[in-house]
C-alpha beads as a LAMMPS data file, in Angstrom:
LAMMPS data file: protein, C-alpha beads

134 atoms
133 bonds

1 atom types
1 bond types

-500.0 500.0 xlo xhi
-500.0 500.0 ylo yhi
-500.0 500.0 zlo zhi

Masses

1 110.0

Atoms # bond

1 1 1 31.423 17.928 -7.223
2 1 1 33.653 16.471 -9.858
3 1 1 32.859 13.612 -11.836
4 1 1 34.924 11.105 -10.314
5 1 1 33.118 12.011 -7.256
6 1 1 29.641 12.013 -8.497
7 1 1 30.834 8.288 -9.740
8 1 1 32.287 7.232 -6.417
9 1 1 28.934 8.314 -5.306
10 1 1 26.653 6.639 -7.269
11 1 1 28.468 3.207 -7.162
12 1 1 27.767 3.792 -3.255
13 1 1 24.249 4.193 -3.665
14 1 1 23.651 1.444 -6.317
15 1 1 25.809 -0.833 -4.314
16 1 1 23.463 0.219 -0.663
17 1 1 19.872 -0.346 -3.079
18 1 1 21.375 -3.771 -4.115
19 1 1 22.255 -4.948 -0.890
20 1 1 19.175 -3.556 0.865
21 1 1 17.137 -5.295 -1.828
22 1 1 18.636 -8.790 -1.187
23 1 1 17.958 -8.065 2.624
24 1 1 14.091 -7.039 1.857
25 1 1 14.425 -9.977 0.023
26 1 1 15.640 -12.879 2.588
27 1 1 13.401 -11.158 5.086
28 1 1 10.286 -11.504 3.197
29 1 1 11.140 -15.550 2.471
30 1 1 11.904 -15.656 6.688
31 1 1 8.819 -14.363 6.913
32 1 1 7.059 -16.447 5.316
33 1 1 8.924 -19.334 6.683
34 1 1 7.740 -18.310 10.222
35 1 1 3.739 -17.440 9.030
36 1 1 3.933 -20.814 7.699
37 1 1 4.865 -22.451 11.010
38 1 1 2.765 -20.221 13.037
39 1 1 -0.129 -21.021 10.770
40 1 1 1.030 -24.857 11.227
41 1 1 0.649 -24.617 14.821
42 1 1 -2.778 -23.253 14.724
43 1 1 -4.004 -25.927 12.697
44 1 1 -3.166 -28.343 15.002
45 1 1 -4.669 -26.716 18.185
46 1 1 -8.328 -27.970 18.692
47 1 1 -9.664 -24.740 20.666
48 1 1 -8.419 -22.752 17.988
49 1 1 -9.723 -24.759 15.264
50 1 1 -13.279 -25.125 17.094
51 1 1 -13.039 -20.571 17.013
52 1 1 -12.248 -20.389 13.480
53 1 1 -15.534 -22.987 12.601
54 1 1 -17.822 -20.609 14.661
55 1 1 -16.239 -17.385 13.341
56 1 1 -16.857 -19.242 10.114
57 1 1 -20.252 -19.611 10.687
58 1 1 -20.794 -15.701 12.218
59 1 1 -19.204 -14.455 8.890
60 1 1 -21.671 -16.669 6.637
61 1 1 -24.893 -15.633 8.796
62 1 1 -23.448 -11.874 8.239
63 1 1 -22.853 -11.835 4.815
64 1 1 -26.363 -13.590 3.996
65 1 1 -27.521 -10.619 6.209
66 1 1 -25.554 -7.831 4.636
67 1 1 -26.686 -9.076 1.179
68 1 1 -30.190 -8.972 1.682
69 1 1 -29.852 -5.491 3.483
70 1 1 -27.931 -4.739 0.210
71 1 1 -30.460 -5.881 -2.126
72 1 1 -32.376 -2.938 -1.469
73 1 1 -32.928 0.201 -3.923
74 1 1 -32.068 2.684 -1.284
75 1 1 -28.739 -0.129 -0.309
76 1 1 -28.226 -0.269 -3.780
77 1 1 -27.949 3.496 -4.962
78 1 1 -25.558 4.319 -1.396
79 1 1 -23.051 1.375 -3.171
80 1 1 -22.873 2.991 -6.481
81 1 1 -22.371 7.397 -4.676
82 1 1 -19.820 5.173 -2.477
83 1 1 -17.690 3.698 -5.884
84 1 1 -18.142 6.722 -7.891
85 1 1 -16.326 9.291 -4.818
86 1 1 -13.922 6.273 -4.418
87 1 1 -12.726 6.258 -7.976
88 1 1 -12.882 10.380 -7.951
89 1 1 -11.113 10.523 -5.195
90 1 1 -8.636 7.978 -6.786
91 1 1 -8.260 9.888 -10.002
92 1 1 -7.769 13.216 -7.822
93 1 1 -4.958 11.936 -5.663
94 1 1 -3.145 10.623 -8.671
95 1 1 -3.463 14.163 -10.224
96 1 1 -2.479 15.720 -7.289
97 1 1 0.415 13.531 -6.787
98 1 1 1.283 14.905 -10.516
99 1 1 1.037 18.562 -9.710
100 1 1 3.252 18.204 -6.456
101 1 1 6.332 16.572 -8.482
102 1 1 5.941 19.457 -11.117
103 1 1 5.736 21.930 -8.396
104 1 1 8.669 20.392 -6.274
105 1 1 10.736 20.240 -9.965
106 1 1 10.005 24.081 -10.868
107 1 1 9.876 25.811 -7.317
108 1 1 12.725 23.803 -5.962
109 1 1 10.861 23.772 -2.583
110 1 1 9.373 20.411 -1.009
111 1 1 6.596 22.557 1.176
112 1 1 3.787 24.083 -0.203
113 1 1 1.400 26.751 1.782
114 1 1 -2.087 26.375 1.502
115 1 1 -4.050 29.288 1.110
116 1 1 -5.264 29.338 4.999
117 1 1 -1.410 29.567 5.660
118 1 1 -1.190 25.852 6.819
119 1 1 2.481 24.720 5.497
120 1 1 2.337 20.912 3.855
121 1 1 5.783 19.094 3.209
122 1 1 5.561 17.464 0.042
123 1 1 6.809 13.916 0.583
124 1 1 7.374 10.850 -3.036
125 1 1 7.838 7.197 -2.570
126 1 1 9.747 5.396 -4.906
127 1 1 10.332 1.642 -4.534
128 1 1 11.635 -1.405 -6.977
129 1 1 9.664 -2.653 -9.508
130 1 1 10.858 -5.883 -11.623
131 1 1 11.067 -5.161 -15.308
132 1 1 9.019 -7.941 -17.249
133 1 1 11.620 -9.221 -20.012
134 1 1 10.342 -9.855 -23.356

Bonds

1 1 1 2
2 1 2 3
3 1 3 4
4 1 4 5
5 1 5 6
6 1 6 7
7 1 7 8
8 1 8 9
9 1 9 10
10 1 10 11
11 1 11 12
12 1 12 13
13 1 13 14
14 1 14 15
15 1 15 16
16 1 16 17
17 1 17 18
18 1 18 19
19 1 19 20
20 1 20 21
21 1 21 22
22 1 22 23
23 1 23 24
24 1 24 25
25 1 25 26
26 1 26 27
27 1 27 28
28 1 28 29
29 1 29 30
30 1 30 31
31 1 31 32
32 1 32 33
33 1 33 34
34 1 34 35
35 1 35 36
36 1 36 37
37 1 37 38
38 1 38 39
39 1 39 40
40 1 40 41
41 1 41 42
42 1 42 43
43 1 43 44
44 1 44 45
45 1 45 46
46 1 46 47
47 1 47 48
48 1 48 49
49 1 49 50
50 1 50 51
51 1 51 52
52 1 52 53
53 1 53 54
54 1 54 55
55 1 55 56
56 1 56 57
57 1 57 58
58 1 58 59
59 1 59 60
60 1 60 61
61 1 61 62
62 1 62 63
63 1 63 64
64 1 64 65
65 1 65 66
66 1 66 67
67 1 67 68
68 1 68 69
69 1 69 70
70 1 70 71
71 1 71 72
72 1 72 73
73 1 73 74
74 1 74 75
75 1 75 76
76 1 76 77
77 1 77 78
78 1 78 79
79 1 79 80
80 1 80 81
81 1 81 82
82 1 82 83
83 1 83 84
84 1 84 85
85 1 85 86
86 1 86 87
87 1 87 88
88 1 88 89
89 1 89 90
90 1 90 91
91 1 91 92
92 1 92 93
93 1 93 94
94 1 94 95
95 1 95 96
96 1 96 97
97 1 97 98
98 1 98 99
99 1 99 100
100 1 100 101
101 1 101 102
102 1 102 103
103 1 103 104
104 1 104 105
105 1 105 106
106 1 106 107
107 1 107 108
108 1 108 109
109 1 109 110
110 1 110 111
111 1 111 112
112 1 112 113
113 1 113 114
114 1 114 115
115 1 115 116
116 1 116 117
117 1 117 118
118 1 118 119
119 1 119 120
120 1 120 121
121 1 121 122
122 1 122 123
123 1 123 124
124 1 124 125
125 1 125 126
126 1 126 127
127 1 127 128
128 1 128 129
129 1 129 130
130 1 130 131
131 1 131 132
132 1 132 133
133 1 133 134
């Protein structure tokens, strides 16, 4: 491609991220807007209101419950194997996730075979992030 393609190009796809952007954007304020009045009309319905209090009250008698099952050793020691895999398991899939865009970058495929023969596509997410200004 020459260069005042590849140009013509990217001006396309800057131009499509910008406008899709603003869209995410408006959408997520409509959305809002509408969760706010759907939220509204909730309040203001009795029968509803009188759920939520006894839901309320369910979810205070099981957390009092789930705490004092929790308070014991046995409880206690499950917790701590439970955050310890979680935050492995964490630190693995953010390694792995490193090793796929190295292996997608030097083999030039996006699959990978494992060794039992079962083929994986290799799939990244990007998205938008705002850049702080200082």
């Amino acid at each position: 491609m020459s260069n005042s393609s590849d140009l013509s190009t990217l001006t396309s796809i800057e131009n499509l991220i910008h406008s899709h952007n603003t869209r995410l954007e408006n959408l997520q304020k409509e959305l809002k807007t509408h969760k706010m009045m759907l939220e509204a009309l909730l309040e203001n319905d009795k029968e509803y209101q009188e759920a939520a209090a006894a839901a309320t009250s369910a979810t205070k008698l099981k957390t009092q419950a789930k705490a004092k099952v929790l308070s014991v050793t046995d409880a206690k020691n499950q917790v701590e194997k439970i955050k310890e895999q979680q935050m492995e398991a964490k630190e693995l899939k953010i390694a792995l996730s490193d090793y796929l865009s190295q292996y997608v970058v030097l083999s030039g495929s996006n699959q990978i075979e494992s060794p039992d023969g079962q083929v994986f596509d290799i799939v990244s997410s990007a998205h938008l992030s705002k850049k702080n200004k200082n």
